[in-house]
N, C-alpha and C positions, 0 to 999 in steps of 0.2 A: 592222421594222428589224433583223430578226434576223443578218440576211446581212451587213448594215454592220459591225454589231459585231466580227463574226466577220473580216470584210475589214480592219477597224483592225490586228485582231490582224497580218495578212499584211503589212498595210503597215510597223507595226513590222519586221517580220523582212525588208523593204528588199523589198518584192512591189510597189512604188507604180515606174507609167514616165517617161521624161519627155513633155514634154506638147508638145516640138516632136519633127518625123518630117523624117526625110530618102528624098529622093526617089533614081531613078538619077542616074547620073553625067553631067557635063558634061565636056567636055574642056576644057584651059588653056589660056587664050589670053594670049601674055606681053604684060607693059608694056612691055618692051624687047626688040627683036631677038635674046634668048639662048632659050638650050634651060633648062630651070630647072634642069639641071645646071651649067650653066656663072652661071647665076644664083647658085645657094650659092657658085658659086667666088670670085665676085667680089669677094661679101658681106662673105667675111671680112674684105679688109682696111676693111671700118666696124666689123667686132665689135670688132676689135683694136684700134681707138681706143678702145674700154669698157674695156680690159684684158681681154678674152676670151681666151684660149690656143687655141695650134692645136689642143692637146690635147681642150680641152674642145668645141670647135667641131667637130672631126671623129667625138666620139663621141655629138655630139648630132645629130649626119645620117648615121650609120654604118648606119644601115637606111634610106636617104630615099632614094627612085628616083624619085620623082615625087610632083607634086601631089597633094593631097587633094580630088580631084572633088567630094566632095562639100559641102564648105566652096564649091568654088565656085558649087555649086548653091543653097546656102541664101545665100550673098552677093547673089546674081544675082534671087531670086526672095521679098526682103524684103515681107512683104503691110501693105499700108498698115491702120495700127492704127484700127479699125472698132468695136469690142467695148463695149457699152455698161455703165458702172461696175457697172450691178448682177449683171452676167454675170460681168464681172471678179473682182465680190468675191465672189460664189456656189462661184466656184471655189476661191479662197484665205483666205476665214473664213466655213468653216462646221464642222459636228458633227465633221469628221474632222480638220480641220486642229486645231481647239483641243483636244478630245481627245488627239490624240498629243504636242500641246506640253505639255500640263498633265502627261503623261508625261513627258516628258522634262524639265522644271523638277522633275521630283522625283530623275529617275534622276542630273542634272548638279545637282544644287541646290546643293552646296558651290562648285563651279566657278562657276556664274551669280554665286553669292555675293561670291565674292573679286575675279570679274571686276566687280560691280557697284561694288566699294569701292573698285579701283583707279580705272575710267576715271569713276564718276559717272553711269553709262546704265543705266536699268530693266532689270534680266535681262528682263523683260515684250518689251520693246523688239528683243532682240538674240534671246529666241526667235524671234519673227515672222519677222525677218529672217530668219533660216536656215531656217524652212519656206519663206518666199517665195522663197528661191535653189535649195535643193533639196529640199524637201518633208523636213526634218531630215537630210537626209544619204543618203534614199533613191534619191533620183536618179543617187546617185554607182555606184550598184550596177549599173546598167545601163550595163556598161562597152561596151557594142555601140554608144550612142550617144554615146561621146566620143572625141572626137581627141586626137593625140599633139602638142600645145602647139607644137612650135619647126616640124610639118610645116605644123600648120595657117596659123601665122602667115606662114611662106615663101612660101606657097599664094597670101595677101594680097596679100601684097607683091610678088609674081613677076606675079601676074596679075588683080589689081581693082585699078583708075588708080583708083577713086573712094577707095579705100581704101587706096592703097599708103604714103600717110604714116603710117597706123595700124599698120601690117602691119609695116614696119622698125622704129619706133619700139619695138613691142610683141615682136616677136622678138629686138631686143639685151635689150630687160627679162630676156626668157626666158632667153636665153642667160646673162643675170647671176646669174639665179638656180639655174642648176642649176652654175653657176661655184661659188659660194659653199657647194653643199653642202643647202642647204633641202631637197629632193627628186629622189628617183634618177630617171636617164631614166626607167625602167619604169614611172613613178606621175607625169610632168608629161605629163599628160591633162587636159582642159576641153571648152569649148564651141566650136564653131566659130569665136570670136571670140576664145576665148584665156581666158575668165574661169574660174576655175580652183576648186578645193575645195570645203569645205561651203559657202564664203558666197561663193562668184563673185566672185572679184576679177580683175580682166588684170593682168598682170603690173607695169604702171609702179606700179598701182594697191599691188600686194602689195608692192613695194619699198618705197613711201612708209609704209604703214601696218601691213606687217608683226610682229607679234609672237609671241615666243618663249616664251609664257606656263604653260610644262611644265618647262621651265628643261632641257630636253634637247639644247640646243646648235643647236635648228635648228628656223625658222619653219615649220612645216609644216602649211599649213590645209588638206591633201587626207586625211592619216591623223588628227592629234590635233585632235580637237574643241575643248580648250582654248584650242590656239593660236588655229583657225577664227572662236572665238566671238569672244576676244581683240580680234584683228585689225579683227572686224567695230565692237567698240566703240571701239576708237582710233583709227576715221576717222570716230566723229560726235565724239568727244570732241574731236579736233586741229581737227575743223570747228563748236567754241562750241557743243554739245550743254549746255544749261541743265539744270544736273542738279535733279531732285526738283520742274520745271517738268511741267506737262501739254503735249500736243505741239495741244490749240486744245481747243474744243467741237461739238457738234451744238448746231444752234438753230434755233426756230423761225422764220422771216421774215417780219416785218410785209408790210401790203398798201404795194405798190409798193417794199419793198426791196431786189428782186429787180434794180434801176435800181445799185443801189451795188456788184456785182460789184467786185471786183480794187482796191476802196479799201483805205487802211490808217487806220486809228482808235485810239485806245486801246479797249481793253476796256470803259471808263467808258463811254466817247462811242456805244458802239455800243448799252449795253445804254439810253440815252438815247432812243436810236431806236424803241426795242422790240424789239429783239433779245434774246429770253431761251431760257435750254434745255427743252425739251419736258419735263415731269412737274413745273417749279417749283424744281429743283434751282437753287442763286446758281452766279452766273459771280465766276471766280477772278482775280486778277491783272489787278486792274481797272486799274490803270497803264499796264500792257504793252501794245505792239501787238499787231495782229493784223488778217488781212486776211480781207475778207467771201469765203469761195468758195460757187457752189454748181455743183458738179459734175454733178450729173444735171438740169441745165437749169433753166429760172426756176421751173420745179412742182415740183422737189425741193427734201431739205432743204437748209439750210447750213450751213455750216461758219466759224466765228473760228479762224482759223489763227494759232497766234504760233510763235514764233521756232522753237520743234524738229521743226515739223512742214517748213519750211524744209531743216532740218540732214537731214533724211531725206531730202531729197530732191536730196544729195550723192552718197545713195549710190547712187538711182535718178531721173535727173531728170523725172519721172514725180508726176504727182496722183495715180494711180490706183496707182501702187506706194506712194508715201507714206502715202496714206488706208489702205491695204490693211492694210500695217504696223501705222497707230497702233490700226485698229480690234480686228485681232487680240491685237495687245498689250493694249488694254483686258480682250478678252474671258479670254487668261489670263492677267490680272491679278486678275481675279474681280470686274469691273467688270459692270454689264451692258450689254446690244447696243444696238446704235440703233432709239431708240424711232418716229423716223419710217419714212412707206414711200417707197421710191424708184415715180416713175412710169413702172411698167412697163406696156409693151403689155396689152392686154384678152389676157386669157386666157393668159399668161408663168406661168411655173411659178418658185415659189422655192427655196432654197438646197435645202431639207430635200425639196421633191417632185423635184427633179431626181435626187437619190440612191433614194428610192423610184423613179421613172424606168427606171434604172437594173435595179434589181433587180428586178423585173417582166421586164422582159424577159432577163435572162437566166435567170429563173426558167422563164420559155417557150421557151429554148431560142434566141434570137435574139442575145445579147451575151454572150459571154466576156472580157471587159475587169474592170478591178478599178471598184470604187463608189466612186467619188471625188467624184461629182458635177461633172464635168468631161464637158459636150456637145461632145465632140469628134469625128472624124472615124469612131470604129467607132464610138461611139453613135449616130451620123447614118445610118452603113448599119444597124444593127440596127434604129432605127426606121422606115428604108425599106423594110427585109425584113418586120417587123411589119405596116408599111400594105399593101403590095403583098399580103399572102397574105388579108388583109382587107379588101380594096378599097377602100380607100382613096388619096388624092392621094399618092405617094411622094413628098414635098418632104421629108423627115429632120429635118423639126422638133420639139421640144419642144412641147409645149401643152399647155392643162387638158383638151381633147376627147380627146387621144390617152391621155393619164392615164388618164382612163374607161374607156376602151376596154381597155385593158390592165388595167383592175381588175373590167370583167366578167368 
């Protein structure tokens, strides 16, 4: 793992990409009969019901000639979510991700601090969060894959019907916020969709929840980490975030439990069932609800979800972002991992062999990519280029066969 190590280091100094690619361009096709220049013209008078100014209106389009093609391409071309939990979480808590958090809880530790005491939320909790949005804020560095906020949302709204309610909606946000001073045109950059800073918020989102927690005059979750973290805990906290609660358990599930999915029980009632945690550790908060999950199918583990693992999932309505979350936050919390095993395919590689994976091959010369443990689309051709020159089936899969193979 020599290479990993050494790849932590780079990903600190913001060497980590993002993990979605944009293809060529699409051309715009409007919702309405205008050219999207005559689109911005029109717009205005709904900003100006915000109180927008012309002033501020015409220096947030003073470079805008046209759409952002490529927002329409990733609009156009959403891939139906397929990724099975244990791939999901392979990629988002393992060796590199808790590593650099357990870093950064030391580098921010008075900050996590004070933010803990104000809103009530596990710094544990509000780390994860910010690797899960931009891998601690590396993502933000790769400014080749973000968009300029008020283009992309015009983009929305001028030319996706399916979207054009989000697109206006989320472009006056914009437009309020760079009214108010928060962020100079130059730095309200995001994701194709608008969600913006270290912790990806859209805009309506940043307006509700925003916080100035630097005391510098202006909410700014793209430059002060403070603010970023802030913000992100005073939308679990405004959303009944139970402070100094656990966000559920792992447990083992008796035979035929696996029948009572998606029930809500108290804690008592469940462990009644037979429902306990793997190693003998007691279940907490035996009063409390909590609902039977089990995410990787009836042969995986489960999960007693009560109330906070919920509140997380405010911020992403997602099991697989919630779980992802609470699991990383366990691990630097200095909890330990989940002791069950998810039922992966014969022969699936885990968190730790995928990054060995990785490094194997570009140690032969076939990936230049960083070690993230992220099988993504250049790890798929570099495993294709390794099979192909070995004769092997080029399908660009991961396996324990191909592992060998690259360790002869």
């Amino acid at each position: 793992m020599n290479r990993l190590l050494k790849t932590l280091g780079g990903f600190l100094a913001g060497c980590m990409l993002f993990a979605a690619c944009f293809g060529s361009a699409t051309a715009a096709v409007p919702v309405d009969h205008q050219s999207f220049q005559e689109f911005l013209e029109s717009f205005y008078s709904e900003a100006a019901t915000k109180g927008i100014s012309r002033q501020t209106y015409d220096r947030a389009f003073a470079s805008v000639t046209e759409p952002d093609a490529r927002v329409l391409e990733k609009a156009a071309y959403q891939a139906e979510f397929t990724t099975k939990i244990w791939d999901y979480l392979d990629a988002r808590v393992n060796p590199l991700s808790i590593l650099d958090g357990r870093i950064m809880a030391g580098v921010y530790g008075k900050t996590l601090a004070d933010i803990e005491a104000r809103f009530g939320v596990d710094a544990s909790i509000i780390l994860a969060i910010w690797s899960m949005e931009t891998s601690y804020g590396a993502a933000l560095l790769r400014t080749s894959r973000l968009h300029y906020v008020p283009q992309a949302l015009a983009t929305i709204a001028y030319a996706d019907k399916r979207r054009q309610k989000f697109g206006r909606t989320q472009l006056l946000a914009s437009l309020e916020i760079l009214q108010a001073g928060d962020v100079n045109i130059e730095q309200l950059n995001g994701s194709w969709a608008g969600a913006m800073g270290h912790t990806q918020f859209i805009p309506t989102s940043f307006l509700a929840y925003g916080v100035d927690f630097d005391n510098d005059g202006r909410r700014d979750i793209w430059n002060s980490i403070p603010d970023a973290l802030a913000t992100a805990a005073n939308l679990l906290h405004t959303n009944k975030w139970r402070t100094g609660k656990p966000w559920g358990y792992e447990v083992t599930v008796p035979v035929n439990g696996a029948s009572l999915q998606g029930e809500t029980k108290t804690v008592a009632q469940w462990q009644k069932l037979g429902f306990v945690r793997p190693g003998g550790a007691a279940l907490g908060y035996l009063e409390d609800n909590a609902v039977l999950k089990m995410i990787g199918g009836d042969d995986g583990p489960g999960f007693l979800m009560l109330r906070n693992f919920f509140v997380l999932k405010r911020y992403n309505n997602s099991d697989f972002y919630a779980l992802s979350v609470a699991l990383l936050a366990d691990r630097l919390a200095g909890k330990p991992a989940m002791q069950q095993l998810w039922p992966r395919p014969a022969g699936s590689l885990s968190a730790t062999q995928k990054f060995t994976l990785q490094e194997l091959l570009a140690e032969k010369g076939f990936y230049s990519g960083g070690i993230d443990g992220r099988i993504g689309p250049n790890s798929k051709e570099a495993i294709k280029a390794f099979q192909h020159k070995r004769g092997l089936a080029p399908d660009g899969e991961p396996s324990q066969d191909l592992l060998q193979a690259l360790q002869q």
